[in-house]
N, CA, C and O atoms as CSV, one atom per row, in Angstrom:
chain,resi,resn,atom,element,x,y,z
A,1,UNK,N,N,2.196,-15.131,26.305
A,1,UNK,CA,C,3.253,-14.232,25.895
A,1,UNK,C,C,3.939,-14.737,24.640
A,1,UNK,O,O,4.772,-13.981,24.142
A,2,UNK,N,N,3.637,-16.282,23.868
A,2,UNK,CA,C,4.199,-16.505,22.937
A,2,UNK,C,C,3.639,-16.435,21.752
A,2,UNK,O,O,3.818,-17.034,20.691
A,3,UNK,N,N,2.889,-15.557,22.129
A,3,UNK,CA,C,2.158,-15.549,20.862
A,3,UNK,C,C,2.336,-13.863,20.264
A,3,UNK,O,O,1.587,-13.239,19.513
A,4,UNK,N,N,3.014,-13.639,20.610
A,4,UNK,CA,C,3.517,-11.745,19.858
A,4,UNK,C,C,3.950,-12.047,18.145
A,4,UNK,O,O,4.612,-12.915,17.576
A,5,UNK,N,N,3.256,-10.939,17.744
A,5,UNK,CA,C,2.825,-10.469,16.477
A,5,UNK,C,C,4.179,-9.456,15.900
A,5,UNK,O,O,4.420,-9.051,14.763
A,6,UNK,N,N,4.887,-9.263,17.147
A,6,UNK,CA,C,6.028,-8.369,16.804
A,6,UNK,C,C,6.927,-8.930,15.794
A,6,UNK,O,O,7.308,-10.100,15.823
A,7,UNK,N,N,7.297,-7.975,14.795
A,7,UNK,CA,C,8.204,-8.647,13.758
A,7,UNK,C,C,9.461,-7.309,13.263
A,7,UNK,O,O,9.299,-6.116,13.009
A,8,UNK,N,N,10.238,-7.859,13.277
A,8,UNK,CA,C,11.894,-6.803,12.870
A,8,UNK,C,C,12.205,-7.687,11.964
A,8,UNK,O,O,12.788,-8.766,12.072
A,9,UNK,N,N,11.509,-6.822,10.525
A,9,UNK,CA,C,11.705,-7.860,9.335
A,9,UNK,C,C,12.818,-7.286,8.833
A,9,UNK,O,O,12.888,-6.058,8.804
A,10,UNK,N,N,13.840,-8.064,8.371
A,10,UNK,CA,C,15.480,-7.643,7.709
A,10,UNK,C,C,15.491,-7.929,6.516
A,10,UNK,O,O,15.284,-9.119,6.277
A,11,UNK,N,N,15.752,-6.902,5.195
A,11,UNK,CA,C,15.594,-6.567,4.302
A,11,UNK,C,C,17.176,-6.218,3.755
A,11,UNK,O,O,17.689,-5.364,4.478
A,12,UNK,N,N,17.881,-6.582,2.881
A,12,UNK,CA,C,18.904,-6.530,2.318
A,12,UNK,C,C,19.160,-5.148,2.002
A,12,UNK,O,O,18.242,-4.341,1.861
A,13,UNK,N,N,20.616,-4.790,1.865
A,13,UNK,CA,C,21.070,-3.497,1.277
A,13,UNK,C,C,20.544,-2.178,2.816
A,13,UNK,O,O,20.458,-2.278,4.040
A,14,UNK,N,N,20.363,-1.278,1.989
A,14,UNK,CA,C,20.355,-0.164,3.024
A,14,UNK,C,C,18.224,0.141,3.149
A,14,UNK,O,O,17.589,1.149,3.456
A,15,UNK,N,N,17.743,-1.337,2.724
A,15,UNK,CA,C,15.947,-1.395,3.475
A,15,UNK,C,C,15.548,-1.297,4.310
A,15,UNK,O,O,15.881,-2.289,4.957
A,16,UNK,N,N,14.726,-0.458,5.093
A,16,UNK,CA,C,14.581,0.163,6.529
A,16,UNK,C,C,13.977,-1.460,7.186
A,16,UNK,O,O,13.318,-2.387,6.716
A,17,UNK,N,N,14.576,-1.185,8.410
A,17,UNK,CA,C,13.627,-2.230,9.180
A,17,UNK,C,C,12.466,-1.806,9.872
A,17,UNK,O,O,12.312,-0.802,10.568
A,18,UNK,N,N,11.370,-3.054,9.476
A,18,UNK,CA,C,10.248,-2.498,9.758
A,18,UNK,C,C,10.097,-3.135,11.223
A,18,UNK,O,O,10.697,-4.208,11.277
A,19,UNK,N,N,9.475,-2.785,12.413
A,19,UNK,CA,C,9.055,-3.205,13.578
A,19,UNK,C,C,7.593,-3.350,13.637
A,19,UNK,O,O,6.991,-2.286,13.784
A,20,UNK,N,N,6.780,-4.567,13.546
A,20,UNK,CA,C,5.137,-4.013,13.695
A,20,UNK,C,C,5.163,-4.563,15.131
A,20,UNK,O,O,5.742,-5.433,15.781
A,21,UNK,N,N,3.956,-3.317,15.339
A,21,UNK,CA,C,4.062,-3.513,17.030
A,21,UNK,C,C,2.746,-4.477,17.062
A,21,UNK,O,O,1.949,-4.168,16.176
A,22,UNK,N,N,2.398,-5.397,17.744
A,22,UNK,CA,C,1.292,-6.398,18.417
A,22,UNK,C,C,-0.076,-5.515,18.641
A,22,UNK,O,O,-0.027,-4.300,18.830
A,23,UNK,N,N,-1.381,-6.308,18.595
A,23,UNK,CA,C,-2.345,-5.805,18.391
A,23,UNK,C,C,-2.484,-5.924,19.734
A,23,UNK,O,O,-3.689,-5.743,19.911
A,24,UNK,N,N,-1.888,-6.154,20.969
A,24,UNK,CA,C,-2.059,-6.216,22.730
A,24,UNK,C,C,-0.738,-5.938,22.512
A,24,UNK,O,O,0.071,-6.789,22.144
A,25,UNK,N,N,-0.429,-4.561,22.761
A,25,UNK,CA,C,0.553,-4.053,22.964
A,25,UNK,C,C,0.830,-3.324,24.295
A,25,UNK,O,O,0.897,-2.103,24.442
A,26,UNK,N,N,1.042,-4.681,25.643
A,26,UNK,CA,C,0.624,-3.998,26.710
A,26,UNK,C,C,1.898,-5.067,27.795
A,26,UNK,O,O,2.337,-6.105,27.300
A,27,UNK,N,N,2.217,-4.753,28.821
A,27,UNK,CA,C,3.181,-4.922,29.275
A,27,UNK,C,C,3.783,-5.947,29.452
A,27,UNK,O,O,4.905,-5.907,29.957
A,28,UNK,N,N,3.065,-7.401,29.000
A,28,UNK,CA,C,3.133,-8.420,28.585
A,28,UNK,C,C,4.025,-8.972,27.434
A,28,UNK,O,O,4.754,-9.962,27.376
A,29,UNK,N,N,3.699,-7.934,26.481
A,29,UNK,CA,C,4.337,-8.037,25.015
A,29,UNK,C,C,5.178,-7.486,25.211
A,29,UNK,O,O,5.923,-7.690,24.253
A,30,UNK,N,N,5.847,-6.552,26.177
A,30,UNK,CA,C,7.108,-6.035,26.204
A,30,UNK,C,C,8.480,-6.609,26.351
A,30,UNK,O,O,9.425,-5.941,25.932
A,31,UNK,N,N,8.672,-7.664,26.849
A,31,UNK,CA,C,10.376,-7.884,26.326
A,31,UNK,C,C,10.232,-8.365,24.639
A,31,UNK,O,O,10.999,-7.919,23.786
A,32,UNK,N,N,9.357,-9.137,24.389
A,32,UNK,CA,C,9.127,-9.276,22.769
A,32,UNK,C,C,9.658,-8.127,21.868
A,32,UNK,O,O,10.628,-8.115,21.111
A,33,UNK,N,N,8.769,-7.187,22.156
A,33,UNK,CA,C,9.427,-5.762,21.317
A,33,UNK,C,C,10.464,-5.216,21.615
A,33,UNK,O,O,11.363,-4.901,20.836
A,34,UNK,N,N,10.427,-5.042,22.860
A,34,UNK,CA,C,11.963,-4.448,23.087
A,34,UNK,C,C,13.041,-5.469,22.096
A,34,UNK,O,O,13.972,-5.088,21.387
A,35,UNK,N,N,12.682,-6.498,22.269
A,35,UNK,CA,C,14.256,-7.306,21.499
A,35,UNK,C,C,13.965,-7.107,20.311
A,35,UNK,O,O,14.965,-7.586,19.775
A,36,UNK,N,N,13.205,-6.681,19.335
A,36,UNK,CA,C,12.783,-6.274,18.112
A,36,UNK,C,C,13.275,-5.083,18.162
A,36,UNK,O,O,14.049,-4.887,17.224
A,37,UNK,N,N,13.130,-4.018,19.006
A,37,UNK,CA,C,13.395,-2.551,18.698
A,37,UNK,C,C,14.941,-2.454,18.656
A,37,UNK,O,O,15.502,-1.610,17.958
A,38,UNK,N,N,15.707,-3.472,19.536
A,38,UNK,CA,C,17.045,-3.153,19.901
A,38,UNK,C,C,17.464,-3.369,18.727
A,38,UNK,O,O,17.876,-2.449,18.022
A,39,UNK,N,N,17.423,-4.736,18.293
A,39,UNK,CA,C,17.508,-5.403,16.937
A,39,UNK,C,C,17.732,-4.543,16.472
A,39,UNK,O,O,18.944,-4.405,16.304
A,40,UNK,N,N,16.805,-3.332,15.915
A,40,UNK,CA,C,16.168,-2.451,14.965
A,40,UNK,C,C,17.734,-1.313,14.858
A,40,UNK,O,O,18.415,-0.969,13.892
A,41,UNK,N,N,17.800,-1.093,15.907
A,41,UNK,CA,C,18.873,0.101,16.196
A,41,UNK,C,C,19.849,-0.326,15.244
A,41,UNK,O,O,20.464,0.558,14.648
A,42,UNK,N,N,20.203,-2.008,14.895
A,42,UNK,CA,C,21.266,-1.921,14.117
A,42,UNK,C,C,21.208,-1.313,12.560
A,42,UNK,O,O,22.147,-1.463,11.778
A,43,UNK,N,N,20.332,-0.810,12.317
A,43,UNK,CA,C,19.614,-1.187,10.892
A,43,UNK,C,C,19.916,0.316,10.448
A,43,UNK,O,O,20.131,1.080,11.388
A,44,UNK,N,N,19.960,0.790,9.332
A,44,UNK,CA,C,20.363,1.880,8.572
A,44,UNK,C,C,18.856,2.438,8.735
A,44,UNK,O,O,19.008,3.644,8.541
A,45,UNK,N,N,17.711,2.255,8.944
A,45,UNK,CA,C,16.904,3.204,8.877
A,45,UNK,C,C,15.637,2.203,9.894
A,45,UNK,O,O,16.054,1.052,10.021
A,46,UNK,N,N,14.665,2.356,10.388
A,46,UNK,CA,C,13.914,1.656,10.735
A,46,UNK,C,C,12.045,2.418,10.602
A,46,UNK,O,O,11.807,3.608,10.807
A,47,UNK,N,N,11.317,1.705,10.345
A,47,UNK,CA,C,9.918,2.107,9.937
A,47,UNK,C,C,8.943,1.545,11.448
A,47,UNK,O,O,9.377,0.491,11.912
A,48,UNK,N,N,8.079,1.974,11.979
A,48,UNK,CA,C,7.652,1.599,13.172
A,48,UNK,C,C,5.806,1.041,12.759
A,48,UNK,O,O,5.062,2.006,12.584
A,49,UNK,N,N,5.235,-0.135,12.638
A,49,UNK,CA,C,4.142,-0.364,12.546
A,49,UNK,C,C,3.205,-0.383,13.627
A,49,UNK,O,O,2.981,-1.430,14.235
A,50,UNK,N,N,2.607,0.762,13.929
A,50,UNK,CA,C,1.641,0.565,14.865
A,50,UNK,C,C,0.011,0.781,14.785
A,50,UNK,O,O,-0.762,1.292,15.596
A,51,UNK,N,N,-0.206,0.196,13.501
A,51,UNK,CA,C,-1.673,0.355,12.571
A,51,UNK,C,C,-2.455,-0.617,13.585
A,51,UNK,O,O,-3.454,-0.210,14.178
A,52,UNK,N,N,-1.942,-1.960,13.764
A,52,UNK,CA,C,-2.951,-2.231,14.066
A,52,UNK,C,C,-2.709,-2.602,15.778
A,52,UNK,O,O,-3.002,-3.773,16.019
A,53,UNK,N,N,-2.310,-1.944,16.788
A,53,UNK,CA,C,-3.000,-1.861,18.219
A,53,UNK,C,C,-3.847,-1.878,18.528
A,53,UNK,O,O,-4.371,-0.769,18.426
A,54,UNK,N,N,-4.543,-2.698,18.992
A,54,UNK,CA,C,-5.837,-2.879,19.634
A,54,UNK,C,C,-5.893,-2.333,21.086
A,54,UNK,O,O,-6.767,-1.562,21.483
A,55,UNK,N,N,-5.116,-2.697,21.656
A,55,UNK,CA,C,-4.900,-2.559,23.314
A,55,UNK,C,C,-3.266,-2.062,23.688
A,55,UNK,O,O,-2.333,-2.861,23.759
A,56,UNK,N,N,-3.166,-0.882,23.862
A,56,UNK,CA,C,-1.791,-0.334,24.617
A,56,UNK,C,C,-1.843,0.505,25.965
A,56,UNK,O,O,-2.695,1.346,26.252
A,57,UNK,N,N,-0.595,0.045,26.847
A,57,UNK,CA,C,-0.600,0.849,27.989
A,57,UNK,C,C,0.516,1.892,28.170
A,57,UNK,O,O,1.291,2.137,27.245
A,58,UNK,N,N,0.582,2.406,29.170
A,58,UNK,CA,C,1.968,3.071,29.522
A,58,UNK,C,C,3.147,2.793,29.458
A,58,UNK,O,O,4.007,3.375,28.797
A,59,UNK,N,N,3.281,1.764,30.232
A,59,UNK,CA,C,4.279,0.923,30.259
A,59,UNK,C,C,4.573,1.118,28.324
A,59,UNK,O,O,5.393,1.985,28.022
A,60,UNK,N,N,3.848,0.251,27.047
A,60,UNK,CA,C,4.634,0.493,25.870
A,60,UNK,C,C,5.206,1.517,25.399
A,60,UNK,O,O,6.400,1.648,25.130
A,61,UNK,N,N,3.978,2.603,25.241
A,61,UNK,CA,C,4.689,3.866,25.345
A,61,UNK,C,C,5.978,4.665,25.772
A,61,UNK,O,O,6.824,5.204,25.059
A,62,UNK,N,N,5.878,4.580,27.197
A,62,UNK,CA,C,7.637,4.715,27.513
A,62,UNK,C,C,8.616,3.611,26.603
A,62,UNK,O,O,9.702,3.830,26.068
A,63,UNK,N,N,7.880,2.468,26.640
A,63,UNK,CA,C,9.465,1.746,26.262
A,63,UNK,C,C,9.608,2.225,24.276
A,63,UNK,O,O,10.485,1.791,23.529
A,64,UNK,N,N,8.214,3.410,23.780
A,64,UNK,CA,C,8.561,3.489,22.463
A,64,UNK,C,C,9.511,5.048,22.155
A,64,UNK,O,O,10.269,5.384,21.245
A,65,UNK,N,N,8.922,5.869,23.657
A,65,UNK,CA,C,9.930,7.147,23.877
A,65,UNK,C,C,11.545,6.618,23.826
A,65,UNK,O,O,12.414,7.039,23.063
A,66,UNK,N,N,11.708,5.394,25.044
A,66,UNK,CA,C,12.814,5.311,25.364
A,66,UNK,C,C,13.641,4.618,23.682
A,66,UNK,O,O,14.831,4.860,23.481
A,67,UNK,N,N,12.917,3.899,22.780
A,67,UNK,CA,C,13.402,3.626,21.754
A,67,UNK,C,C,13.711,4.559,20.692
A,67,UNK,O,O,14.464,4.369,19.737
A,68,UNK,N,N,13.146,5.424,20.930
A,68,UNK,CA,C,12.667,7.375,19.798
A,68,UNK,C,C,14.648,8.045,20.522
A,68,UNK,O,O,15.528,8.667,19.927
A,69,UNK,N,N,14.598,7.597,21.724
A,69,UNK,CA,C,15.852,8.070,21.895
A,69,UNK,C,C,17.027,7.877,21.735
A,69,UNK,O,O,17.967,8.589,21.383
A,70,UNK,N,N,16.835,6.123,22.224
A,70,UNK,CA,C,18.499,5.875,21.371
A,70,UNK,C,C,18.072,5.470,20.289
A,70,UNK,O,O,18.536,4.385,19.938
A,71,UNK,N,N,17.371,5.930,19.638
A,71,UNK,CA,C,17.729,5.660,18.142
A,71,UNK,C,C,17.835,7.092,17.522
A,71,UNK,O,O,18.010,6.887,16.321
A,72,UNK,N,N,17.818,8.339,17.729
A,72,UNK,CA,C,17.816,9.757,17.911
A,72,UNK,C,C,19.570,9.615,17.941
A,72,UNK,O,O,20.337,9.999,17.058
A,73,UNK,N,N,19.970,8.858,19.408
A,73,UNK,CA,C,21.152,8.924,19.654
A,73,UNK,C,C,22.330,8.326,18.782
A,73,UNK,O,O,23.559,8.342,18.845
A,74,UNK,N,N,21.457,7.836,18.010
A,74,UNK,CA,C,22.614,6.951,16.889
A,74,UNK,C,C,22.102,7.242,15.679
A,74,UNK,O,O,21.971,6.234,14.984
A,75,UNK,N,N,21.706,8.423,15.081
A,75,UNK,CA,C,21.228,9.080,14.624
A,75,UNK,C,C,20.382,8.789,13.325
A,75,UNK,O,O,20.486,9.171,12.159
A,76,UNK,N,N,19.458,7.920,14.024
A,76,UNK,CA,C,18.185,7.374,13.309
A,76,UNK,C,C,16.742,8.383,13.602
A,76,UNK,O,O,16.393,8.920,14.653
A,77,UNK,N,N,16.385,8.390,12.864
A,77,UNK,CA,C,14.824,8.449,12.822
A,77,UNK,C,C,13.730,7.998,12.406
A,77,UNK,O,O,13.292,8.294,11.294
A,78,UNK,N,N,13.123,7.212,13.232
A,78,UNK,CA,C,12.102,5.701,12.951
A,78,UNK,C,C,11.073,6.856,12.464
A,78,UNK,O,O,10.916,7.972,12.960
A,79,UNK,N,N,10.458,6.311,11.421
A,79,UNK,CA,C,9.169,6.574,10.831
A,79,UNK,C,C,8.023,5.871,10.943
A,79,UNK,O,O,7.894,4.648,10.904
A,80,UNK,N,N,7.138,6.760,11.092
A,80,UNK,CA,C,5.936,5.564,11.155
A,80,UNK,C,C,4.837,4.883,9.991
A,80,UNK,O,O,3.662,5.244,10.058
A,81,UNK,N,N,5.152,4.135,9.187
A,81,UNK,CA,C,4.114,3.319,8.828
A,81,UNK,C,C,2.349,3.504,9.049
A,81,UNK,O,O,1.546,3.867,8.190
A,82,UNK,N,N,2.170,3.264,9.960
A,82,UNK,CA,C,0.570,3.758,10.268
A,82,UNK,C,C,0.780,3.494,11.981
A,82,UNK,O,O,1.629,2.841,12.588
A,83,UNK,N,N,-0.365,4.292,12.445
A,83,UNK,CA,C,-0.615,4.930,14.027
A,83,UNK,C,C,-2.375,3.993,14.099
A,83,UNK,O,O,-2.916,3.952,12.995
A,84,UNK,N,N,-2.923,3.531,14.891
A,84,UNK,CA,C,-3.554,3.034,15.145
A,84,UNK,C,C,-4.628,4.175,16.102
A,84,UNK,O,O,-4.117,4.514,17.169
A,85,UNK,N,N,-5.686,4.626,15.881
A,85,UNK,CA,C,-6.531,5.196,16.799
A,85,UNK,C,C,-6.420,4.991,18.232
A,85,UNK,O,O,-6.382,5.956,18.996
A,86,UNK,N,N,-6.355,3.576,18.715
A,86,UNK,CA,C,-6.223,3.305,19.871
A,86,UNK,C,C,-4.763,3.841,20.586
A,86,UNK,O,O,-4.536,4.120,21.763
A,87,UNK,N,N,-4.296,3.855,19.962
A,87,UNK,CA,C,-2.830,4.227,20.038
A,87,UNK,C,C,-2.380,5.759,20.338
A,87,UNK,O,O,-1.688,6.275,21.215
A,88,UNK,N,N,-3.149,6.291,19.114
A,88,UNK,CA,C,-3.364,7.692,19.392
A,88,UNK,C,C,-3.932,8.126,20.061
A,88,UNK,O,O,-3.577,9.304,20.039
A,89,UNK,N,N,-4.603,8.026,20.683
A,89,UNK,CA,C,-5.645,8.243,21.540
A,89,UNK,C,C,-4.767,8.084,22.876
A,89,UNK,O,O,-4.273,9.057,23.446
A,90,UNK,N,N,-4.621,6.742,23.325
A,90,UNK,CA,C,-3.634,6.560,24.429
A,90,UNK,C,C,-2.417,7.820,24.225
A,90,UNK,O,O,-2.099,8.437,25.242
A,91,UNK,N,N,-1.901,8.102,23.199
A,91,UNK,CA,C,-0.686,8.906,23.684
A,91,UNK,C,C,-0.791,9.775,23.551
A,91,UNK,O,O,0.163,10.496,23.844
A,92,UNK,N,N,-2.097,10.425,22.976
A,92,UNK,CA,C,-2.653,12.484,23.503
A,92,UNK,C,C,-2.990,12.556,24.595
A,92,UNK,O,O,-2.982,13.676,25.107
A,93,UNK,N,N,-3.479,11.241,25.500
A,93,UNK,CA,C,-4.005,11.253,26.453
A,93,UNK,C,C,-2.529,11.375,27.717
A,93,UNK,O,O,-2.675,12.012,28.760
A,94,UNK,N,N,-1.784,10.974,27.525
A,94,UNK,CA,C,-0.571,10.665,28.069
A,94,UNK,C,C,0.619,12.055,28.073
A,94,UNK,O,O,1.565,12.346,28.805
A,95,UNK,N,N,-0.013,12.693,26.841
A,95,UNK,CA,C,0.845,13.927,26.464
A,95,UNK,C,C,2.231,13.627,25.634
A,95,UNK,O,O,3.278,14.227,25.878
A,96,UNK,N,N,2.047,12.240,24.240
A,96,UNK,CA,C,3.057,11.944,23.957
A,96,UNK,C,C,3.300,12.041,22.429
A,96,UNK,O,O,4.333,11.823,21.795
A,97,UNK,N,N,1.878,12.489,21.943
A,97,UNK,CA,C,1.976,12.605,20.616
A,97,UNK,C,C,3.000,13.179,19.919
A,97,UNK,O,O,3.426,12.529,18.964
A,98,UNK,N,N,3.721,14.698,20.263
A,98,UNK,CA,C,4.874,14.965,19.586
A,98,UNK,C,C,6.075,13.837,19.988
A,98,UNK,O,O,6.797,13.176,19.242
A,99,UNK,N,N,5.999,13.882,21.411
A,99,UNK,CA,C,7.127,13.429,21.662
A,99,UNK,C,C,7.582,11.396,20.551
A,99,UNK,O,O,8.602,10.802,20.202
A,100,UNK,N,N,6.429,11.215,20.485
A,100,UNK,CA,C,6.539,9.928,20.023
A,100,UNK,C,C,7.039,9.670,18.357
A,100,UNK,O,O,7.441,8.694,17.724
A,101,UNK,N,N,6.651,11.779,17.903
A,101,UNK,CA,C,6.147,11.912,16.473
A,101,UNK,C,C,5.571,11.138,15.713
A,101,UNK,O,O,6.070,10.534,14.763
A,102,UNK,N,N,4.174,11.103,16.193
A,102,UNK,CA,C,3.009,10.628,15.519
A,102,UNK,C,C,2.519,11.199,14.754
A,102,UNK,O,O,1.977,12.240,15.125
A,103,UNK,N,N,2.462,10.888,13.533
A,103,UNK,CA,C,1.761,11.040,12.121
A,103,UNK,C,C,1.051,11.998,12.229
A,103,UNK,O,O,0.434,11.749,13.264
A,104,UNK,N,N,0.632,13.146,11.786
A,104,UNK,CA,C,-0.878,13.779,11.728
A,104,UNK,C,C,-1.806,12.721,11.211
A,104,UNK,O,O,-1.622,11.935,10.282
A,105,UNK,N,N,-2.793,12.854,11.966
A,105,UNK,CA,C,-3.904,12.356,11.304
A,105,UNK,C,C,-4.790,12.561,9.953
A,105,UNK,O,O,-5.163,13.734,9.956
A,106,UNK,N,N,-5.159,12.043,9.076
A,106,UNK,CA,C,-5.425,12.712,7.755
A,106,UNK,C,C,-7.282,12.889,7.759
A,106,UNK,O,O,-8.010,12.116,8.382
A,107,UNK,N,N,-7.625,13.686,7.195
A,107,UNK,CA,C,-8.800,14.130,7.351
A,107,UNK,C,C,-10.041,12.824,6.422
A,107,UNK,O,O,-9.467,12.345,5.444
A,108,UNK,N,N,-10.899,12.501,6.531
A,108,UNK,CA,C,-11.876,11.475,5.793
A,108,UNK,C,C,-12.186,12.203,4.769
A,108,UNK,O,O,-12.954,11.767,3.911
């Protein structure tokens, strides 16, 4: 578990914070991110990296809804950086793609 990839990099002035999520992004890695995402809430804007997931479960997912909300609630809106196939995949499968607002995918 000490080895998470998660990073809430802090950037001076009004620079979004970026969150990259872990390439085992699975229930293991979860208090890691969560203390990154909370972090995040303080931040004037925040960017969400989830390019490179290799492995995600349910469990992250909810805890990235439950972050989409209070940060909604404090009237942020995390953007995403890049969406990872695996990722996407897990959350059409789940029924979470809007809810997560995941990127369209861009055509090859």
């Amino acid at each position: 578990m000490g080895t998470s990839k998660t990073v809430a990099q802090r950037k001076g002035g009004n620079q979004p914070r970026v969150v990259a999520l872990p390439a085992d992004f699975r229930l293991a890695e979860l208090p890691d991110v969560k203390a990154g995402l909370l972090e995040a809430l303080e931040a004037p804007a925040v960017q969400l990296d989830g390019a490179g997931v290799e492995r995600v479960d349910t469990a992250a997912l909810q805890l990235l809804l439950a972050f989409r909300h209070a940060a909604s609630a404090r009237g942020l809106s995390p953007a995403w950086l890049g969406v990872s196939e695996t990722m996407r995949d897990a959350a059409g499968v789940l029924g979470l793609t809007r809810a997560l607002e995941l990127p369209a995918t861009m055509p090859a």
